[in-house]
CHARMM-style PDB file with segment names, atoms N, HN, CA, C and O in Angstrom:
ATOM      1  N   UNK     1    -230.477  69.169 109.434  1.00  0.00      PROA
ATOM      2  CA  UNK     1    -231.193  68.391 108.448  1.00  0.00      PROA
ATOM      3  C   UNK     1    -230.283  68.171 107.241  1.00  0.00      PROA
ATOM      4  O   UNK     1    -229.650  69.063 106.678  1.00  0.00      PROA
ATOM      5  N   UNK     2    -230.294  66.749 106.879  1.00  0.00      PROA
ATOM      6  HN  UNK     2    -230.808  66.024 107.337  1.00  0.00      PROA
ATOM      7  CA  UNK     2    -229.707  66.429 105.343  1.00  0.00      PROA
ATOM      8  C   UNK     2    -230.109  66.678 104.510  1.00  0.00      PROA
ATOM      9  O   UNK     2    -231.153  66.069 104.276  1.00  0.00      PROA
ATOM     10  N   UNK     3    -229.634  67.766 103.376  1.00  0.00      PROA
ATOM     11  HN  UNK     3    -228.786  68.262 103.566  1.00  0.00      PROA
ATOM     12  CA  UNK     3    -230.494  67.791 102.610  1.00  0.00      PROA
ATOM     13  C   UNK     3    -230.186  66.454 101.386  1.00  0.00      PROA
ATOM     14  O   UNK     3    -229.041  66.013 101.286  1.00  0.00      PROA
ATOM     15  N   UNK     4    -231.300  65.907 100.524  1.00  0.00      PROA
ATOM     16  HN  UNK     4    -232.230  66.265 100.605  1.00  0.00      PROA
ATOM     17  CA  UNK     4    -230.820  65.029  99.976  1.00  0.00      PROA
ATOM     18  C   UNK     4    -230.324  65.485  98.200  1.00  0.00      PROA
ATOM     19  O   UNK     4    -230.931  66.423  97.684  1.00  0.00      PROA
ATOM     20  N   UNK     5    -229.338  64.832  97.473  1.00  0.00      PROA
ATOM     21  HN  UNK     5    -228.845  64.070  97.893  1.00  0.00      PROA
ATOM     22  CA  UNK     5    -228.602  65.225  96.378  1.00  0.00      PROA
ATOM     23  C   UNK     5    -229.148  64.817  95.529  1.00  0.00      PROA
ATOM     24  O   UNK     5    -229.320  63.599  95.571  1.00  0.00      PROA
ATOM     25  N   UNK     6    -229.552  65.353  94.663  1.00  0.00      PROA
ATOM     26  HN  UNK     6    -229.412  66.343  94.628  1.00  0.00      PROA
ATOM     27  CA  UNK     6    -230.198  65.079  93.079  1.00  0.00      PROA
ATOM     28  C   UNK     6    -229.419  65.767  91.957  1.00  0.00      PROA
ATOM     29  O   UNK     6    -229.770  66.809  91.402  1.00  0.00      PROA
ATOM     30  N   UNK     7    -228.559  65.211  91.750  1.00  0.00      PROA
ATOM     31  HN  UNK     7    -228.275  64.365  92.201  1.00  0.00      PROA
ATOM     32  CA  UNK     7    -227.482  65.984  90.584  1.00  0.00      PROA
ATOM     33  C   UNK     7    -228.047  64.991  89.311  1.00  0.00      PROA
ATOM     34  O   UNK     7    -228.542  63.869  89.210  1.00  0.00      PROA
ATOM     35  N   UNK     8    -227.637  66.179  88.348  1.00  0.00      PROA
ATOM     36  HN  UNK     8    -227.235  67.090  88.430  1.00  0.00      PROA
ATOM     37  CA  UNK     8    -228.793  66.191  86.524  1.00  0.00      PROA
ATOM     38  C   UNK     8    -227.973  65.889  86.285  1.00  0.00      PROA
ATOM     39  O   UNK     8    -226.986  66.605  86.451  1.00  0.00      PROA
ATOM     40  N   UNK     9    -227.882  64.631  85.744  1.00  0.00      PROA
ATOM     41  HN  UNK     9    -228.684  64.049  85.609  1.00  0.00      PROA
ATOM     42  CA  UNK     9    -227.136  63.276  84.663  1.00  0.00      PROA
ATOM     43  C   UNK     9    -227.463  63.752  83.312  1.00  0.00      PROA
ATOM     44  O   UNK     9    -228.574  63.706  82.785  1.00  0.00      PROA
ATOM     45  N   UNK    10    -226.476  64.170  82.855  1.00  0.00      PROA
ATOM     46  HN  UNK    10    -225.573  64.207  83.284  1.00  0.00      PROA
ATOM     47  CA  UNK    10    -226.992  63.571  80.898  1.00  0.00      PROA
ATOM     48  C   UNK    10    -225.673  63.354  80.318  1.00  0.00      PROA
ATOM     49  O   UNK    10    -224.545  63.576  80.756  1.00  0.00      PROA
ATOM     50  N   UNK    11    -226.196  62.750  78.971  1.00  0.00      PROA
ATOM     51  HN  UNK    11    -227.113  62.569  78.616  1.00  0.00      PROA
ATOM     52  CA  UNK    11    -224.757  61.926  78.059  1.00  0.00      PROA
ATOM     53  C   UNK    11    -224.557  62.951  77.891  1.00  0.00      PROA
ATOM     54  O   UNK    11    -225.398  63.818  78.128  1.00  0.00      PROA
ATOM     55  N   UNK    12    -223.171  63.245  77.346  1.00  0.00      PROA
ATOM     56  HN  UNK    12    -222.487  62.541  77.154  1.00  0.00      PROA
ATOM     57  CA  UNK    12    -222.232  64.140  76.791  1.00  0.00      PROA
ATOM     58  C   UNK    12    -221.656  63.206  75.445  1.00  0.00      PROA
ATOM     59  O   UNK    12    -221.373  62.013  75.339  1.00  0.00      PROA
ATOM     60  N   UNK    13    -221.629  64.431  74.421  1.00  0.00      PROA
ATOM     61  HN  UNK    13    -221.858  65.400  74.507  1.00  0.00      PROA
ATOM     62  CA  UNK    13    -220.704  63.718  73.187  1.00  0.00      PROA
ATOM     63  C   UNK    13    -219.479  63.598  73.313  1.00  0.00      PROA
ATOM     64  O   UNK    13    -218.784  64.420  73.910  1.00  0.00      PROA
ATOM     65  N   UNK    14    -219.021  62.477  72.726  1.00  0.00      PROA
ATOM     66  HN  UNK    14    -219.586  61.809  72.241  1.00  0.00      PROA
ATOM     67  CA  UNK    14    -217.177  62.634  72.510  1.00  0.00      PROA
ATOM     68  C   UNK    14    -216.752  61.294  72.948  1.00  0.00      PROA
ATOM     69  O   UNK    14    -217.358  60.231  73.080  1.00  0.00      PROA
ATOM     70  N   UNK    15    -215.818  61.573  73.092  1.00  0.00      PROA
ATOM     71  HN  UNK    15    -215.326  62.437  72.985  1.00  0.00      PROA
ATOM     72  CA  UNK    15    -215.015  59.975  74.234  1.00  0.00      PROA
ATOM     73  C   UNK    15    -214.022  60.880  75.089  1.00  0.00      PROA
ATOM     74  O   UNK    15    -213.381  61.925  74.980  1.00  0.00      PROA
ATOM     75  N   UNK    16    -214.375  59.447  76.376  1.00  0.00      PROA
ATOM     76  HN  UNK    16    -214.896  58.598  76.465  1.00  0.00      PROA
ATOM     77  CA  UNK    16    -213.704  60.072  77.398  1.00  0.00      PROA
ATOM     78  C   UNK    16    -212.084  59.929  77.087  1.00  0.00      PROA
ATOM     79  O   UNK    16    -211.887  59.238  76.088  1.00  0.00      PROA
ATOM     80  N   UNK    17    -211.188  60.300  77.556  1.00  0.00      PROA
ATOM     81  HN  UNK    17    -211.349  60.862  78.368  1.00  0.00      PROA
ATOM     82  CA  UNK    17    -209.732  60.321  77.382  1.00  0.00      PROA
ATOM     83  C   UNK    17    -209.325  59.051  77.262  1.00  0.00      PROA
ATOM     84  O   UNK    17    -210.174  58.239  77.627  1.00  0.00      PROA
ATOM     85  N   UNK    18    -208.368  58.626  76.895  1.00  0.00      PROA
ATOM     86  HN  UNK    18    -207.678  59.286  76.599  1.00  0.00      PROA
ATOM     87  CA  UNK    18    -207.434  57.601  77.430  1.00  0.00      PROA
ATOM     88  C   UNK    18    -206.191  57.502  77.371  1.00  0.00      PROA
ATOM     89  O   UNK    18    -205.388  58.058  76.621  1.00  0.00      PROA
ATOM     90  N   UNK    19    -206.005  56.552  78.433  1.00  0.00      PROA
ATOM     91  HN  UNK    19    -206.657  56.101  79.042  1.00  0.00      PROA
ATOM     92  CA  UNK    19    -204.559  56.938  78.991  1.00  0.00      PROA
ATOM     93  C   UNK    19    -203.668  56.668  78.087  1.00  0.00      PROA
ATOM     94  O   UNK    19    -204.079  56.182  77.033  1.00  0.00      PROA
ATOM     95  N   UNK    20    -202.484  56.866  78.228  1.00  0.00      PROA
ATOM     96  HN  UNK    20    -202.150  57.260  79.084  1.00  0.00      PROA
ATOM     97  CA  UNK    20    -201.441  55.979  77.284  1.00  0.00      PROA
ATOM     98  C   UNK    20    -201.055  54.929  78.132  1.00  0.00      PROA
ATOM     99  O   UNK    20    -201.452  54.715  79.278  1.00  0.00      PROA
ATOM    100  N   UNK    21    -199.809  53.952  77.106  1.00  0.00      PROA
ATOM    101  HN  UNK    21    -199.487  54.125  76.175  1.00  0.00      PROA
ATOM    102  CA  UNK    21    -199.561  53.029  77.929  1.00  0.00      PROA
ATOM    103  C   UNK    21    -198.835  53.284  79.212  1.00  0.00      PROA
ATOM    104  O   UNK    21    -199.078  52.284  79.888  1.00  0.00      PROA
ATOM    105  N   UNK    22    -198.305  53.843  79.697  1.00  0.00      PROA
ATOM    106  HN  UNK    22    -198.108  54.655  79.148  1.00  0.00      PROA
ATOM    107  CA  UNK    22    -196.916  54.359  80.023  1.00  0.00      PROA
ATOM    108  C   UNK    22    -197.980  55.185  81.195  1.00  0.00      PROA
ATOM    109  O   UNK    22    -197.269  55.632  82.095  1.00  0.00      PROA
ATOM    110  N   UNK    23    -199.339  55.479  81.408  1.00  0.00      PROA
ATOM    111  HN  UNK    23    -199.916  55.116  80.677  1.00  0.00      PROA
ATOM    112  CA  UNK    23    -200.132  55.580  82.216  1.00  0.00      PROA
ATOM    113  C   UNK    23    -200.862  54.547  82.512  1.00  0.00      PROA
ATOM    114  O   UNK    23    -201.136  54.538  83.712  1.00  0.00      PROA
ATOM    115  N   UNK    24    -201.495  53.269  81.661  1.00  0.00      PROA
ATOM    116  HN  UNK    24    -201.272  53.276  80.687  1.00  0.00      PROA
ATOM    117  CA  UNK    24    -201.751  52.346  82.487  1.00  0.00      PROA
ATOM    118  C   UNK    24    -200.878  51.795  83.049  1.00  0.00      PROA
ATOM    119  O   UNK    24    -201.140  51.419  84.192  1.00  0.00      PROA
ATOM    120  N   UNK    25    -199.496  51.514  82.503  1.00  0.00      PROA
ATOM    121  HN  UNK    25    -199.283  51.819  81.575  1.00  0.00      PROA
ATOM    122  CA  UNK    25    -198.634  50.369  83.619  1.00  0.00      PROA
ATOM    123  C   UNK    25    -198.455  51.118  84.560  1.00  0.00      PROA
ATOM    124  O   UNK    25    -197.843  50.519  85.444  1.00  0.00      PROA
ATOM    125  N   UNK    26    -198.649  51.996  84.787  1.00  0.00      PROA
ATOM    126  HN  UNK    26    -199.146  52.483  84.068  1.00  0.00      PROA
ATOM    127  CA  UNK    26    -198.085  53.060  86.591  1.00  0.00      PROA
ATOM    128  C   UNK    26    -199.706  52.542  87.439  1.00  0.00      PROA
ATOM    129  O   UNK    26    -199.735  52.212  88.624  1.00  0.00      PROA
ATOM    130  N   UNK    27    -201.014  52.576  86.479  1.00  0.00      PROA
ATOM    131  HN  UNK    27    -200.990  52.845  85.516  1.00  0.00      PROA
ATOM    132  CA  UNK    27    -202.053  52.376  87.058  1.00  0.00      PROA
ATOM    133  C   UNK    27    -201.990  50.861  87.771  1.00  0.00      PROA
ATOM    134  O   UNK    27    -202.038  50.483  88.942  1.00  0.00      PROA
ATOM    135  N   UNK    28    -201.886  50.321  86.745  1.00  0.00      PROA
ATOM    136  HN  UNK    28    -201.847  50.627  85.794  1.00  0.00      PROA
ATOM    137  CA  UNK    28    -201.487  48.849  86.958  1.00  0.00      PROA
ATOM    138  C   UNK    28    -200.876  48.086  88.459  1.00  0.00      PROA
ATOM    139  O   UNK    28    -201.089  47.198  89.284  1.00  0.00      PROA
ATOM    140  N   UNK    29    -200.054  49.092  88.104  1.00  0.00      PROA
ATOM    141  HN  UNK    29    -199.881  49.814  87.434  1.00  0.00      PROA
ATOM    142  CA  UNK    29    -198.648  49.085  89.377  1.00  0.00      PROA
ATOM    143  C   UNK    29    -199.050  49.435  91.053  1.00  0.00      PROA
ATOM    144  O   UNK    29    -198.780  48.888  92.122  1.00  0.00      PROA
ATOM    145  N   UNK    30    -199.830  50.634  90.654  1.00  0.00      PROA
ATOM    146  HN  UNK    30    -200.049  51.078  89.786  1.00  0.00      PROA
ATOM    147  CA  UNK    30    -200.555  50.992  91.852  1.00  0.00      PROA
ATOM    148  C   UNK    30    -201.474  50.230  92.262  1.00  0.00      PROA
ATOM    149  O   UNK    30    -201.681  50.147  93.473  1.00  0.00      PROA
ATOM    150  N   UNK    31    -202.283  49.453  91.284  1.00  0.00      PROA
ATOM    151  HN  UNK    31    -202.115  49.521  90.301  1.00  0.00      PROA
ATOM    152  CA  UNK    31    -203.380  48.841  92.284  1.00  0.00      PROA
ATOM    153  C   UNK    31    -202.678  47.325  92.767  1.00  0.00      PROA
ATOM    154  O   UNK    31    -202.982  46.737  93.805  1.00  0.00      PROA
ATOM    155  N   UNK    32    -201.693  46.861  91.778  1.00  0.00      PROA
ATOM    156  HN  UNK    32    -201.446  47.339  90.935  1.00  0.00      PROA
ATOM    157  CA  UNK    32    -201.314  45.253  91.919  1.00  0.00      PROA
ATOM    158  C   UNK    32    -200.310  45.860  93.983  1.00  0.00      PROA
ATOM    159  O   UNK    32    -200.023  44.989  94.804  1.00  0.00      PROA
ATOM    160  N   UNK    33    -200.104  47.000  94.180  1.00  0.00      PROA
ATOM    161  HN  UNK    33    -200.337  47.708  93.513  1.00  0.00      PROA
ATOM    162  CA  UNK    33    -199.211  47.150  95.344  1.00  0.00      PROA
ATOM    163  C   UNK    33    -200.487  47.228  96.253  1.00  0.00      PROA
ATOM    164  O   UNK    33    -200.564  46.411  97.171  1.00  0.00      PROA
ATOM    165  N   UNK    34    -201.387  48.043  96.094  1.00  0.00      PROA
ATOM    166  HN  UNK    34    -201.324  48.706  95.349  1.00  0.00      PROA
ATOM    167  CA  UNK    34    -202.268  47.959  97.143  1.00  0.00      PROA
ATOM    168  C   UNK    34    -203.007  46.977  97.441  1.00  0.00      PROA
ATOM    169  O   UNK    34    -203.571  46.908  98.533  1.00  0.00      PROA
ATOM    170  N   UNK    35    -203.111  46.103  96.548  1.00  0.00      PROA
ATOM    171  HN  UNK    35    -202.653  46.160  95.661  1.00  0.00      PROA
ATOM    172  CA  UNK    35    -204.109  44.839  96.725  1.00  0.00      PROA
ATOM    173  C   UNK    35    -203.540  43.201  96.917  1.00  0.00      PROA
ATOM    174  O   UNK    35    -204.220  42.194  97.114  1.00  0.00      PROA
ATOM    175  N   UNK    36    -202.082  43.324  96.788  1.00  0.00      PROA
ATOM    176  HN  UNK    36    -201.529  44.142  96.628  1.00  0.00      PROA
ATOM    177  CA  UNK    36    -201.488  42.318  96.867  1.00  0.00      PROA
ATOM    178  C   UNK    36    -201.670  41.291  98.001  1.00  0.00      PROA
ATOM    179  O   UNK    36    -201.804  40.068  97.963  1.00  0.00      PROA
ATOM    180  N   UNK    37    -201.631  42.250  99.118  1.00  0.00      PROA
ATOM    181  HN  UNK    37    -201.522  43.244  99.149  1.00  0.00      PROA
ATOM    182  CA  UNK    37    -201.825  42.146 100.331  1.00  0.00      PROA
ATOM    183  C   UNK    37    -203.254  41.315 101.374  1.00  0.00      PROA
ATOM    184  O   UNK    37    -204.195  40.719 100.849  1.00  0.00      PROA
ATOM    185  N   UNK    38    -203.141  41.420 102.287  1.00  0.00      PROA
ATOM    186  HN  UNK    38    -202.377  41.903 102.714  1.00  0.00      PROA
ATOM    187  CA  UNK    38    -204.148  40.435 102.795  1.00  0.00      PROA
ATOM    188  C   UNK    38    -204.675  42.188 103.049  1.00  0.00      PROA
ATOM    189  O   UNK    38    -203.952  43.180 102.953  1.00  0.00      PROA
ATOM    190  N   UNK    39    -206.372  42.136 103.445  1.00  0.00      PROA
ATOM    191  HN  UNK    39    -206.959  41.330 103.523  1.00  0.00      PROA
ATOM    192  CA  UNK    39    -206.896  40.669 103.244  1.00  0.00      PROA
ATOM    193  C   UNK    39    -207.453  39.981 101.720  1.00  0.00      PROA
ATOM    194  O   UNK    39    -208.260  39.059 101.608  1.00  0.00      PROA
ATOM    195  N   UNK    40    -206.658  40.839 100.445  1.00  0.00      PROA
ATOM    196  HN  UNK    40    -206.002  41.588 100.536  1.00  0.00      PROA
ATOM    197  CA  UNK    40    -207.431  40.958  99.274  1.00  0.00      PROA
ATOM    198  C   UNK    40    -206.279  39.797  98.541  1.00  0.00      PROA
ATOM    199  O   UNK    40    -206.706  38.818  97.929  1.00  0.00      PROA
ATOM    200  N   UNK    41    -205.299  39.973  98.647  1.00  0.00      PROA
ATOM    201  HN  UNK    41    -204.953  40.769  99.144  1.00  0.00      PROA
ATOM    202  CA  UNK    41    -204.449  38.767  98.129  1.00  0.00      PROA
ATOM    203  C   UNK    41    -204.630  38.470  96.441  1.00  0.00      PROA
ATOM    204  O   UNK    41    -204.588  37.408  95.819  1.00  0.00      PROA
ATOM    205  N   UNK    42    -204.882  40.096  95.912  1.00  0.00      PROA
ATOM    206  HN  UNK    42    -204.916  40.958  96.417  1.00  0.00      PROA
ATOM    207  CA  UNK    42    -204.573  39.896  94.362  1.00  0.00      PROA
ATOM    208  C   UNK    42    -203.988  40.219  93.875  1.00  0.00      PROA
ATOM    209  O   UNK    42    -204.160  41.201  93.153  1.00  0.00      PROA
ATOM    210  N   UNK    43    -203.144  39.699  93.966  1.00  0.00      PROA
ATOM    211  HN  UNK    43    -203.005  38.902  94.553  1.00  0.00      PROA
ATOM    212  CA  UNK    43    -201.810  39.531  93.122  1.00  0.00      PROA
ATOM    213  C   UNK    43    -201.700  38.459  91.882  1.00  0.00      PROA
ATOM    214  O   UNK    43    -201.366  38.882  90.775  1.00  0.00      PROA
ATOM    215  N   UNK    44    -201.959  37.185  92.062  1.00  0.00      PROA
ATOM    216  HN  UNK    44    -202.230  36.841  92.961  1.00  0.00      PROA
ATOM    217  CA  UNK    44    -201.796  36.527  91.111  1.00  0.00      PROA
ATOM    218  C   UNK    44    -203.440  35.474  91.104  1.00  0.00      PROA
ATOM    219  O   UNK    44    -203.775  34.862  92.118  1.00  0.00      PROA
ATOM    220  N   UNK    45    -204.106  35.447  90.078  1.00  0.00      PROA
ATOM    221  HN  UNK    45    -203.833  35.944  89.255  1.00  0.00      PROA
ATOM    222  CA  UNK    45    -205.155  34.325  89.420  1.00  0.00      PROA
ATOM    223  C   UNK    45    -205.062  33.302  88.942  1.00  0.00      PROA
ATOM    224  O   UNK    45    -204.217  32.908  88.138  1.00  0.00      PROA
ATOM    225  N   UNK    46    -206.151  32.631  89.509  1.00  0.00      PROA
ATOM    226  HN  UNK    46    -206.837  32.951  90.162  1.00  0.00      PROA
ATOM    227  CA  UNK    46    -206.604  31.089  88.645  1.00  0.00      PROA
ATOM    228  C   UNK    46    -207.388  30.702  88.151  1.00  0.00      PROA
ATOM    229  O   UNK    46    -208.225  30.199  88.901  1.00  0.00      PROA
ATOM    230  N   UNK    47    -207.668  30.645  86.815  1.00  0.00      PROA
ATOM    231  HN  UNK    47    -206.989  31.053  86.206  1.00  0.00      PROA
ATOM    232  CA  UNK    47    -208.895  30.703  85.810  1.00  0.00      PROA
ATOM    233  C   UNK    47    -209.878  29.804  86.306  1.00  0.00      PROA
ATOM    234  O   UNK    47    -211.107  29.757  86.362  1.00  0.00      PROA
ATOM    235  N   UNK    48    -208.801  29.032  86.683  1.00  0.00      PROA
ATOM    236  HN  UNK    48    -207.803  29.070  86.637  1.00  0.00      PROA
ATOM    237  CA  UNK    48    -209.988  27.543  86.846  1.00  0.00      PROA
ATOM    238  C   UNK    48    -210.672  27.792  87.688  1.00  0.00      PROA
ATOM    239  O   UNK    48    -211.884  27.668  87.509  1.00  0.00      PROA
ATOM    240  N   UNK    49    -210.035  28.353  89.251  1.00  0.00      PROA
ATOM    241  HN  UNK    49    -209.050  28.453  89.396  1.00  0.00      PROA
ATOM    242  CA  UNK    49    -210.560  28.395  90.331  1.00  0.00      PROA
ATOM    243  C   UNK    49    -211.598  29.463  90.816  1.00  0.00      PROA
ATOM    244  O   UNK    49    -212.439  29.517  91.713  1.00  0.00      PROA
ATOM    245  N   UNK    50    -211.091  30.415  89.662  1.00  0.00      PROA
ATOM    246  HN  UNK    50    -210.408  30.372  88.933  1.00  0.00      PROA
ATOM    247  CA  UNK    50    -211.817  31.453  89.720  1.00  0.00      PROA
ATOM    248  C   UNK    50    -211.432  32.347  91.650  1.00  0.00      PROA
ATOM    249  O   UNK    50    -212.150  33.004  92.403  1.00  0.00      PROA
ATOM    250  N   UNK    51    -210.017  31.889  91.732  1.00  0.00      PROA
ATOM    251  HN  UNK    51    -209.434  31.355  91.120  1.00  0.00      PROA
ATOM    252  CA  UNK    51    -209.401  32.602  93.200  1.00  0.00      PROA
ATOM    253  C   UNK    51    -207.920  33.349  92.820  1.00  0.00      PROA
ATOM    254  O   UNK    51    -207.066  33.326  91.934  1.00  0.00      PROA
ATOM    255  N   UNK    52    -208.187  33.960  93.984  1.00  0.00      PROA
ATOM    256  HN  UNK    52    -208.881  33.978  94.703  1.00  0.00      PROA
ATOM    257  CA  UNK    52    -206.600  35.081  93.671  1.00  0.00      PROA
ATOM    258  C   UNK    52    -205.841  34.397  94.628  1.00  0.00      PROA
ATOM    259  O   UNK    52    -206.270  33.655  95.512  1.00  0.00      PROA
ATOM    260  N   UNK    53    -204.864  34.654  94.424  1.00  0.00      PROA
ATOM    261  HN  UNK    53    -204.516  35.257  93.706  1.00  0.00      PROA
ATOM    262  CA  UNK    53    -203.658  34.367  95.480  1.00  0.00      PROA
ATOM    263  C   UNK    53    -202.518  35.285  95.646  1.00  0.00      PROA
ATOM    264  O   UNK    53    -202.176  36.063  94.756  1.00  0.00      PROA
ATOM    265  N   UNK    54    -201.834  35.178  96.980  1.00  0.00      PROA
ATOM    266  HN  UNK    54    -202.112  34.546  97.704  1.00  0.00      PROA
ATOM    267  CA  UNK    54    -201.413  35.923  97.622  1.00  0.00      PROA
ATOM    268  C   UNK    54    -199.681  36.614  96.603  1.00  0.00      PROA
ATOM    269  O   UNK    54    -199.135  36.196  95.582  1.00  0.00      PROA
ATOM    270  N   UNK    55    -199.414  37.544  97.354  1.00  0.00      PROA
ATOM    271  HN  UNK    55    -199.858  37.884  98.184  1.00  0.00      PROA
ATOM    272  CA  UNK    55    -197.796  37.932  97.037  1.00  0.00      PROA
ATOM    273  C   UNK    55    -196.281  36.718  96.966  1.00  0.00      PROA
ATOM    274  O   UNK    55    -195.143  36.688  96.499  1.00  0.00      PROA
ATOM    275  N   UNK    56    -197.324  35.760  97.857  1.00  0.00      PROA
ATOM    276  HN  UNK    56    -198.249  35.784  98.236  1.00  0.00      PROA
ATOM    277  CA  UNK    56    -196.160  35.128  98.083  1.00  0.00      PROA
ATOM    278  C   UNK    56    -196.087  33.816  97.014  1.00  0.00      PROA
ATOM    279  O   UNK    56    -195.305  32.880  97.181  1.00  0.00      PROA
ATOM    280  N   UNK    57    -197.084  33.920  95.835  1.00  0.00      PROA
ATOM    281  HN  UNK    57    -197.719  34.680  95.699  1.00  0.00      PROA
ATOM    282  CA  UNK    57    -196.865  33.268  94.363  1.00  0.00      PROA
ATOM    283  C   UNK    57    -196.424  33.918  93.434  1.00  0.00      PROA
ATOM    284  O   UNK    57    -196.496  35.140  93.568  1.00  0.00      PROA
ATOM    285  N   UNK    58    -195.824  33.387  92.191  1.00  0.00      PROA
ATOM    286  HN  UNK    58    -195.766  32.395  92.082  1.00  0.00      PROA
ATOM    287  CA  UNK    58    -195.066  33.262  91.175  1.00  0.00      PROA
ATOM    288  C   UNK    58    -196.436  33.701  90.404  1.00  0.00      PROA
ATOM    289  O   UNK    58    -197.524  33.420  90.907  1.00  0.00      PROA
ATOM    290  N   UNK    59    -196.317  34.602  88.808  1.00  0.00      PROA
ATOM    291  HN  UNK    59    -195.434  34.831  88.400  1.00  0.00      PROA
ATOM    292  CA  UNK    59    -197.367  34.094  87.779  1.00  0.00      PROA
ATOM    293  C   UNK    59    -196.157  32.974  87.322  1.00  0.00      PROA
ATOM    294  O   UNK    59    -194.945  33.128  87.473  1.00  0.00      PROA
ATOM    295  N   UNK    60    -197.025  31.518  86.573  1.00  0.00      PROA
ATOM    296  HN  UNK    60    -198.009  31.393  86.450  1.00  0.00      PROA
ATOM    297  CA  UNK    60    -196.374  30.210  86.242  1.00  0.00      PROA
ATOM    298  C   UNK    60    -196.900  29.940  87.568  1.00  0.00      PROA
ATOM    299  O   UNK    60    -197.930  30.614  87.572  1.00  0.00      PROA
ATOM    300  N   UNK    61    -196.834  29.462  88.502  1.00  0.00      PROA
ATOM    301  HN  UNK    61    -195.998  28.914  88.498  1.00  0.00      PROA
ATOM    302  CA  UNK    61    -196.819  28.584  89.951  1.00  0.00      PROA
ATOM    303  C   UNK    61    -198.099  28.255  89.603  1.00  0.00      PROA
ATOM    304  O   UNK    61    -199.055  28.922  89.208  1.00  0.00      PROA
ATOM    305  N   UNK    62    -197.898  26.898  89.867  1.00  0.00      PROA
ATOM    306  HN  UNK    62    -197.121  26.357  90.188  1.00  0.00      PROA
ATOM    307  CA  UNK    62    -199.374  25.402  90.040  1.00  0.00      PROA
ATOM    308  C   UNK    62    -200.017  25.803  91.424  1.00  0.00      PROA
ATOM    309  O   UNK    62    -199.485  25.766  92.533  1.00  0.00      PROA
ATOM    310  N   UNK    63    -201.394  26.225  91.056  1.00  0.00      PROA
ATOM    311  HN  UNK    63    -201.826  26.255  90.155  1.00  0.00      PROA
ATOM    312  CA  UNK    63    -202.259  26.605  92.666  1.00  0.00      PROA
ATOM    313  C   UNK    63    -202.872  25.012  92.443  1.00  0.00      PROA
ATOM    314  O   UNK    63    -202.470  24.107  91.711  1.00  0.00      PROA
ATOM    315  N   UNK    64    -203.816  25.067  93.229  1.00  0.00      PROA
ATOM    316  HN  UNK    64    -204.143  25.802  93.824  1.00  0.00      PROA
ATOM    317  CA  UNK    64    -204.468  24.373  93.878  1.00  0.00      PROA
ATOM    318  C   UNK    64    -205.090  23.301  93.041  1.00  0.00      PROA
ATOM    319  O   UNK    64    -205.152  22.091  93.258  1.00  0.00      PROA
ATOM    320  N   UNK    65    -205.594  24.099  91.910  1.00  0.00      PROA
ATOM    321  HN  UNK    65    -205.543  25.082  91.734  1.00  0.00      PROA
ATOM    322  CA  UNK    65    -206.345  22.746  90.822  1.00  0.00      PROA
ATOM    323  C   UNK    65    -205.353  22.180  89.953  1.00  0.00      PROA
ATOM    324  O   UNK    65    -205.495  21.048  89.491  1.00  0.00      PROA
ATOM    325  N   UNK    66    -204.296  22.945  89.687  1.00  0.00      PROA
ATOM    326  HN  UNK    66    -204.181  23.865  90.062  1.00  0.00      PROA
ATOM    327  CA  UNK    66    -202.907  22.575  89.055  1.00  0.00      PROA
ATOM    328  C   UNK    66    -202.913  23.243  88.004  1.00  0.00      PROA
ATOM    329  O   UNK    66    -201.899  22.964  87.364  1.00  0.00      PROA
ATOM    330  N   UNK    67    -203.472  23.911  87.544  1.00  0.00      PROA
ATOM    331  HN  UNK    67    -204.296  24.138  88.064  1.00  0.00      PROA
ATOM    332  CA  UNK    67    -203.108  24.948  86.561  1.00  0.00      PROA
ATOM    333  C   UNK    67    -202.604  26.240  86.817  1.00  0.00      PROA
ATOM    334  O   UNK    67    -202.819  26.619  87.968  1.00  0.00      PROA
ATOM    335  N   UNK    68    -202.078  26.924  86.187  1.00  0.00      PROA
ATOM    336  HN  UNK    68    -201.903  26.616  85.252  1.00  0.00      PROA
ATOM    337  CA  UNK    68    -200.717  28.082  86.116  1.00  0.00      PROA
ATOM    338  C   UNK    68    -201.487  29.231  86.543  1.00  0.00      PROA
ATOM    339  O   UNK    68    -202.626  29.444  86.126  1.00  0.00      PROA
ATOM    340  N   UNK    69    -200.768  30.111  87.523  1.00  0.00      PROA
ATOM    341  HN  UNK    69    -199.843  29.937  87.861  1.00  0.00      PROA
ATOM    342  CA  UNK    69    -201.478  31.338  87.813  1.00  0.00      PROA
ATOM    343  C   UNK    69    -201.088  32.336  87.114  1.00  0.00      PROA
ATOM    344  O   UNK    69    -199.974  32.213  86.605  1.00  0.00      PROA
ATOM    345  N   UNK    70    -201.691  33.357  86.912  1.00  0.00      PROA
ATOM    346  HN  UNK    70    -202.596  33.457  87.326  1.00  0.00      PROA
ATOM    347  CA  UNK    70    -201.877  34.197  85.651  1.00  0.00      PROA
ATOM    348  C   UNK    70    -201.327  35.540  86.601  1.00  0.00      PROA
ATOM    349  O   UNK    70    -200.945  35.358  87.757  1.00  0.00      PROA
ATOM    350  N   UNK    71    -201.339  37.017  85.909  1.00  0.00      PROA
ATOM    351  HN  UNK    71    -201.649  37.165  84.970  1.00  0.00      PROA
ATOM    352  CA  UNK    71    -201.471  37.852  86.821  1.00  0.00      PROA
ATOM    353  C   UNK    71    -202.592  38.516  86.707  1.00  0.00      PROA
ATOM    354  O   UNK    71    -203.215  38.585  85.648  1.00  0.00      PROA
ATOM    355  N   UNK    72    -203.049  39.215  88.087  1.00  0.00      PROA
ATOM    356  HN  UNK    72    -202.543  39.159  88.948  1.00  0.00      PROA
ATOM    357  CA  UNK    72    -204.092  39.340  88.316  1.00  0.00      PROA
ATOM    358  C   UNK    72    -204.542  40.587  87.789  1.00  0.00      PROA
ATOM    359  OT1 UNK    72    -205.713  40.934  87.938  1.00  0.00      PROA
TER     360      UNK     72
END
């Protein structure tokens, strides 16, 4: 039998940590490598289009509606 999980939520004071920079760009880094890839292909954005595109674009490169892809 499963038993089912009821774990006691409450706020806590304070703020949570944050990283430095020098820990987000490694974060950064890690997800732009894992996701670059198919079938998620985010690597680089298009505002307009509101679509990602693959590894194999430029940020600057004209997608589809003709405006500049960003990074993602």
């Amino acid at each position: 039998m499963t038993e089912r999980l009821n774990p006691q939520l409450r706020q806590v004071e304070g703020q949570p940590p944050m990283p430095s920079d020098d820990e987000l760009t490694n974060i950064a880094e890690v997800y732009a490598n894992a996701f670059a890839g198919e079938p998620w292909n985010e690597f680089t954005w298009c505002k307009a289009e509101e679509k990602f595109y693959g590894p194999e674009t430029e940020i600057g490169d004209k997608c589809n509606c003709g405006t500049g892809l960003v990074a993602a």
